[in-house]
N, C-alpha and C positions, 0 to 999 in steps of 0.2 A: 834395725837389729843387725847385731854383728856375726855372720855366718861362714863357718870355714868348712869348704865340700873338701874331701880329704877321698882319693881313689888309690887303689892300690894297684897288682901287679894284673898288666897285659890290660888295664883301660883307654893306654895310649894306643893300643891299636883297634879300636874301637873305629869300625869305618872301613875297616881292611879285614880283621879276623872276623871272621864265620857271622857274616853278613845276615844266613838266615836267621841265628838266634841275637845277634847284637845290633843289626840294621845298617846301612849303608853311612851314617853322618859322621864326621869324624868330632874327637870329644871338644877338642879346642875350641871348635866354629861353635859347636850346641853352647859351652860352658861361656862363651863371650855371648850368643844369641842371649841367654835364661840372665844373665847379670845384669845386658841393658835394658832386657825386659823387668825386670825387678830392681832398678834405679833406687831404690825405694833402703833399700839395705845394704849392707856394707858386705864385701864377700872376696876371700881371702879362695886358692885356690890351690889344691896345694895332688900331684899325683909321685907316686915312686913304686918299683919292682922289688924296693928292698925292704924288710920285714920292721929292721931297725929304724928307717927312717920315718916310715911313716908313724912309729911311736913316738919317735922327736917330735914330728909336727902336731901329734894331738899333745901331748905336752908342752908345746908351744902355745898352741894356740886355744885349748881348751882352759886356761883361766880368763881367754881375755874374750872370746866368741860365746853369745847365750847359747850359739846352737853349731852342733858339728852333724853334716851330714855325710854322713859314711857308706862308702862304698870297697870293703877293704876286699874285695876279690875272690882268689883262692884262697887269704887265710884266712876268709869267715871260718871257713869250715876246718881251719887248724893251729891258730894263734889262740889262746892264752893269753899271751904277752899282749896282745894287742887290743882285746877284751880288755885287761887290768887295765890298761891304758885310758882306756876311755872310763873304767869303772871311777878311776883316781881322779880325773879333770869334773869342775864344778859344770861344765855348762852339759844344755843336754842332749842327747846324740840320738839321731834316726837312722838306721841303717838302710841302707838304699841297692836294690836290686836291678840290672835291666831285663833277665830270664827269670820266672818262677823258676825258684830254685828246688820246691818242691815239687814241680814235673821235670826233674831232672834225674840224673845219677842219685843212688841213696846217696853217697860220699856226700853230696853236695845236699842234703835237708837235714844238714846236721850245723846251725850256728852258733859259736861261740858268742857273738856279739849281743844277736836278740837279748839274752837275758838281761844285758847288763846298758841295752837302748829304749826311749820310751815308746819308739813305734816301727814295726819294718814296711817298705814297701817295696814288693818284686812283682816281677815281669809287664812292665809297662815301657820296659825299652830305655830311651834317654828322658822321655817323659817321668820318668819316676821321681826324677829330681826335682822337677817342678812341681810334683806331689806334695814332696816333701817339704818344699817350699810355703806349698796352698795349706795345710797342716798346720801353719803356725800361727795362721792369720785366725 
């Protein structure tokens, strides 16, 4: 299976910022650890801080990935554009949390994306990914 993990802004510092609620590993080592453990599937990997690009890359790669797993940050909870984005692309997308986002700020248990992905899963940390992963099997 063809899968593109797509993360958006401030996941690269995943390892360094706020330890308590995001964990100590940093995303590169986990994102190489979960791919050779999952040999198994093809997995495209793709992070950016900017709004537009990571609408490029699910437009990129959402015709050609069955599945996008998303992590789009802060603009869960304020893109639009980035929602459409995925609404428009055939394959299909899980949105992916490392905090329960609803034991957080209200701002943040407001997602744009849920509606328009077939499964969310938050606060499992970097494990969410591999949630998302176990999900498809």
């Amino acid at each position: 299976m063809k899968i593109a993990i797509i993360n958006g802004p401030n996941l690269n510092l995943v390892g360094i910022r706020e330890p308590e609620i995001y964990g100590n590993e940093n995303m590169d080592t986990y994102m190489r650890r979960l791919m050779d453990t999952y040999s198994a599937h093809q997995f495209t990997y793709f992070q950016s801080n900017i709004e537009g690009e990571i609408i490029n890359e699910i437009q990129a790669r959402g015709f050609d990935a069955e599945v996008i797993i998303i992590n789009a940050g802060g603009y869960t909870h304020t893109s639009v554009a980035i929602a459409d984005a995925v609404k428009a692309v055939p394959a299909m997308a899980i949105e992916v949390h490392l905090s329960n986002i609803y034991a957080r700020e209200s701002f943040r248990q407001q997602s744009f994306l849920s509606p328009v992905c077939q499964g969310t899963i938050s606060g499992f940390g970097l494990k969410s990914y591999e949630l998302a992963i176990l999900s498809l099997c």
